[in-house]
Structure formats: structure tokens, C-alpha cells
N, C-alpha and C positions, 0 to 999 in steps of 0.2 A: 161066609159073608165077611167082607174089609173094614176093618175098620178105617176110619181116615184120622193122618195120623194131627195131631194137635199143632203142628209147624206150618202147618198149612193155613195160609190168608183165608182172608174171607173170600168168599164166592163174587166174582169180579161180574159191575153191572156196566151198561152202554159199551158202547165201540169197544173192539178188542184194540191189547197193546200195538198190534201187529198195523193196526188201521191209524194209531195215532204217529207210529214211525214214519208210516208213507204221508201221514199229512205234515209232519214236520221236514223230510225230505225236501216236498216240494215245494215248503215252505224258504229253503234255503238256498233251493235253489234258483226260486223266485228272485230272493235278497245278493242273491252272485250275481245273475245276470245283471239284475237293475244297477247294481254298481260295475259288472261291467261298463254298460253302458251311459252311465253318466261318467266313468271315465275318461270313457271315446270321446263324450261331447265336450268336457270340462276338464280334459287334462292337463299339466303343463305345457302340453308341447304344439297345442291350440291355440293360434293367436289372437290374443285380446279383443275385446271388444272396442272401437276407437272411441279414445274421448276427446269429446268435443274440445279443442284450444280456442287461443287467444285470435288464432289467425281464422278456423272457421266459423267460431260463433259471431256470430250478428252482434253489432253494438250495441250497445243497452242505450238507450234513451233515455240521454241528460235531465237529471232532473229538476225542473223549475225551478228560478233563483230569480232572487230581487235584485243581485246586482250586476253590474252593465255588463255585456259578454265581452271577454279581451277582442282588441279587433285580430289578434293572431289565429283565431281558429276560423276566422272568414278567409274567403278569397279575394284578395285588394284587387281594385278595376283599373285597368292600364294607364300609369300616368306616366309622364318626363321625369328623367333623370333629374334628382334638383341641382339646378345651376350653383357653381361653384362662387361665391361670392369673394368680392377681394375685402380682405379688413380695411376698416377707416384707417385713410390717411390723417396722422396727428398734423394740425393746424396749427401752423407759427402767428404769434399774436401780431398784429398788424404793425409793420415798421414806422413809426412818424418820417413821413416823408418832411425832406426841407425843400423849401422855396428853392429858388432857382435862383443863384446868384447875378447881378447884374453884370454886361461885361465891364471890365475897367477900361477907360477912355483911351484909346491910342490903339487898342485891339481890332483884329480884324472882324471879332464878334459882334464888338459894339458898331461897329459898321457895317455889316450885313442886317443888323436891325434897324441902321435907318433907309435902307433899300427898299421901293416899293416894290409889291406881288402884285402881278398883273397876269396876263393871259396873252400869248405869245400870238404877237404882228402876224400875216400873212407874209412869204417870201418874196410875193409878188414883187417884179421890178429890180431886185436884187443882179446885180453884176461886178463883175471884180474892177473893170475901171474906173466906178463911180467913185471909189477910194483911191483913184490915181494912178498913173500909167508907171510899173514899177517901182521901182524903189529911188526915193528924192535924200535931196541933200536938205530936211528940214532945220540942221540947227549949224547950218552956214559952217562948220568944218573945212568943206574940202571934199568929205569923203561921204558916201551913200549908206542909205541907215543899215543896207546887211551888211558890209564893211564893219560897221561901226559896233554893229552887235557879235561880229566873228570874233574883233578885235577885244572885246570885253570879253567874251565868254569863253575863247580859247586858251590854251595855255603854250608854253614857246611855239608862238605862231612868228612865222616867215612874210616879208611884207615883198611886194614886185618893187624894184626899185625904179628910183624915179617918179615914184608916186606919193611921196612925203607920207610914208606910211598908213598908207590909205588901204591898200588893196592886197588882203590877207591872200598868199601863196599857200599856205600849208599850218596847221597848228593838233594839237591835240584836245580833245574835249572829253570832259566826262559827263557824261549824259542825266540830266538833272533825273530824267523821265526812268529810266530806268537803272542809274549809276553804270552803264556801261562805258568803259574807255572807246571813243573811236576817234581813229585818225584822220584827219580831214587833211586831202590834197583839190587844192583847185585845177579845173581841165575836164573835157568833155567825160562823162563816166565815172568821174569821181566826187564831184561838188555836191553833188546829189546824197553822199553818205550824212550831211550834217546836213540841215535845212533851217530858215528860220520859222517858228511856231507865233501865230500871234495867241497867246492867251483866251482872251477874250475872240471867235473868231469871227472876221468881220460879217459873216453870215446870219450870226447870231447877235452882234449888235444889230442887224438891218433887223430884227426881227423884235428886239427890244427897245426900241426908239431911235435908231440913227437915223431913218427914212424921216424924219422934219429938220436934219442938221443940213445944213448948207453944204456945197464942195469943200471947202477951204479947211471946216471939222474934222469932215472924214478923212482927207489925205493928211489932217496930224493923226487922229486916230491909229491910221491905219501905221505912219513910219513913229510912232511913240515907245521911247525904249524899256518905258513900263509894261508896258503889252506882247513886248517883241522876250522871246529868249533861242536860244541855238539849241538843239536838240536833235535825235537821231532823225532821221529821215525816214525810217520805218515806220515810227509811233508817230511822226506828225501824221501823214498818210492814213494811218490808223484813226485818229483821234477826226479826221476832218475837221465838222464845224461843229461837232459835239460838245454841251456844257456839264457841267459836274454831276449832272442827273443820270448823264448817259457814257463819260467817261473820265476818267481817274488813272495817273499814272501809273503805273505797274509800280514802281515804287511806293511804298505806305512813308517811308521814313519822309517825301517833300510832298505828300499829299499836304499837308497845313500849309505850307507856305504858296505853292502851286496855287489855294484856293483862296489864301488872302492876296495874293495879287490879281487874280480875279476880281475880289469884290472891292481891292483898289481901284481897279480900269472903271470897272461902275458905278462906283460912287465920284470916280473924277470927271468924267463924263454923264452922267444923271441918266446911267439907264438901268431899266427896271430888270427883276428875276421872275421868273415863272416858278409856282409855287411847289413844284417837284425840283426846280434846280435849287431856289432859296433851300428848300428841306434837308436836298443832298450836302449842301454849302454848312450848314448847321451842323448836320451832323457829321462833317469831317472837322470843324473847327471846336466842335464840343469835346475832342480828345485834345487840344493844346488853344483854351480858352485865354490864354498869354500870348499867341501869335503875334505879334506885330503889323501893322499894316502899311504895307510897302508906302514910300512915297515918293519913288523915284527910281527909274529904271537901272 
């Protein structure tokens, strides 16, 4: 019989070692796999799960405030461009205005204001010979009043002999109406270059009172060397029977004088203006309120 020897363990109880190898085995191998496999699921090279951003998350919903909401996070309802305003014009403080000086006595001003405004005659009845058949010899000369007005307003004018310097042949003029030089030769074609202009024209006297003067008035009227001057033959033709309302020499520089001898002829003759010619009359003599008023042709 054996003894047993004294190195020997104690007598081993439950599952053999043999049983607890294989249950730790496949205990490990349990723990490899699993980490396999949350490898595979969770490993580096797995991509991410997406987190939500700025751009997909939903807005959060503002949260209640007492004070006013900017009007920037509204949408504005369609209005007009605003109109561009002009800045205020700075205002000049009011200029004292002066009176209106009187004219001084001998002026053509102060005599267009004793001129009555009235409202212009009908033409009715109006004809050229009622002022006389041509041109007369009214201040016993000799000579016939275009003569007489060639003779004044020309310069080296030539007379026909034989005719005690009556009867202008040829002279040179400068044309009040427009300062132009023209030559006047008498003869069919050429006389016609210089013409004489009545001022005042007898059409527009009929129209301003001459229709109650007797004959004897109108044919001095009409041969009167106040009324009469020489001028281009163009511009008379131009001018007709127009008065200062509707025409005015082309010249500015004898506009004043032009129009106080006008309102000579009418004040010597007591006939009236209509209230567009007096106005035009004014306001050409309100630039040289000194004018003089003719008194003699």
C-alpha cells in the first residue's frame, strides 16, 4: 500500500480545473469578439454621426420681450422711393421799394402822362386821301413837304436845278431806324430806297381821334415835319401803321427819341393811346426818363 506523499493538495472539490479553462476560454473569447465587433461599428474609420448645425436646426422661438420689436426683422410693405426734396431757398429780407419819381417837366415822360388811355376807334371810313391828295406845299416855301424832309435829313444831297433847291436829286442818309447808310438817288427804281415815315401813322391817328378833326387838320397833320422823318424804305413798309405796342425800331440806341416824338405828335394834336401802346411808350421812356420832348420837326 502507498503512501501519499505530504506535497500533495488537498483533495480538489466542484468542477475540475480542466472545466474552468474551457469556461475561461470562452469567456475570452466572448470579450474578443464583442470588441471586434463594436470595433467594426465604432471605429475610426466610421463616419460620424451628423450633428445637427446652425443651418439645419429649426430656429428657437424668440423669446417674449416687453420691448418694441426692431422694425428690421419685419418685412416692410411696398412703398415709393422718398422724393428727393430741394433745401430751403435762403430768403432776402424785403428791399424797401422807392416811390416812383415824378417825371421832370419838359420830358417826354411827363407828357405821355398827361395822354388819355382809351380803347382804340374803329377803322371804319379810314382812307389815305382824307389827309390830302399827296404831298402839299404847307409852310409856303416853294417846295413840297418830302422835299423838305429829304432836304433836312439827307446829308451832301444834290438839288435839280432850276428848282431853287427844292427838289432833292440824290443825297445820303443814315437811317435813324436802323443806323444803316443808304444812298438815295431819285428816278424810277431807285426813290423807293429812302421813303418818308409818318411817326404817328395816319391810320392810327384815325383810330385815336382824328375821325372828328375837320380836312384842313388832317392834311397839316399829315404834311407836319414833327411826324414826318426819312428812313429806309424797308422798315417803313415793315413798321405799316403799327404803334409802339407792336413796333419799335431795330435800333435800341433811338428807341427814346423815336417814342417821344410820338408822344409829341399826340400831345400836339390831343390824341389819345390805347392802354398796350401808352404801357409799351412807358416802358421804353422809363430807360431815359431825361428824354426831351420834341417840339419841332
Amino acid at each position: 500500500m502507498r503512501v501519499r506523499s505530504e506535497r500533495a493538495g488537498p483533495a480538489r472539490t466542484g468542477p475540475s480545473r480542466r472545466s474552468r479553462r474551457a469556461l475561461l476560454s470562452a469567456v475570452c473569447a466572448l470579450a474578443v469578439l464583442l470588441g471586434v465587433g463594436f470595433g467594426v461599428l465604432g471605429g475610426e474609420d466610421a463616419a460620424p454621426a451628423p450633428v445637427p448645425t446652425a443651418s439645419t436646426q429649426l430656429p428657437a422661438s424668440p423669446a417674449p420681450s416687453s420691448s418694441v420689436p426692431s422694425s428690421a426683422g419685419t418685412t416692410p410693405e411696398a412703398t415709393q422711393p422718398p422724393v428727393a426734396t430741394q433745401p430751403p431757398v435762403a430768403t432776402q429780407p424785403p428791399v424797401a421799394t422807392q416811390s416812383p419819381v415824378a417825371a421832370a417837366p419838359g420830358t417826354a415822360l411827363a407828357a405821355l402822362a398827361q395822354l388819355p388811355v382809351r380803347g382804340r376807334a374803329p377803322q371804319t371810313g379810314y382812307e389815305r386821301d382824307q389827309y390830302g391828295e399827296g404831298w402839299v406845299d404847307t409852310d409856303r416855301n416853294g417846295c413840297d413837304t418830302r422835299n423838305d424832309v429829304l432836304a433836312r435829313d439827307l446829308t451832301a444831297e444834290q438839288f435839280r436845278p432850276g428848282t431853287r433847291d427844292c427838289v432833292v436829286t440824290s443825297g445820303v442818309l443814315v437811317d435813324p431806324y436802323s443806323g444803316a447808310t443808304i444812298l438815295f438817288q431819285r428816278g424810277q427804281g431807285t426813290s423807293e430806297a429812302v421813303q418818308i415815315d409818318h411817326v404817328v401813322a395816319l391810320s392810327n391817328s384815325w383810330q385815336t381821334g382824328a375821325q372828328g378833326w375837320d380836312a384842313a387838320t388832317r392834311v397839316a397833320f399829315a404834311n407836319d415835319p414833327l411826324n414826318l422823318l426819312a428812313v429806309d424804305g424797308g422798315l417803313n413798309s415793315q413798321k405799316r401803321d403799327g404803334d409802339a405796342a407792336t413796333w419799335l425800331p431795330p435800333d435800341r440806341g433811338y428807341r427814346c427819341a423815336y417814342v417821344a416824338r410820338q408822344v409829341a405828335v399826340k400831345a400836339a394834336y390831343g390824341l389819345w393811346t390805347t392802354q398796350a401802346e401808352h404801357d409799351a411808350m412807358a416802358t421804353v421812356l422809363g430807360t431815359c426818363p431825361q428824354e426831351p420832348l420834341p417840339t419841332a420837326g
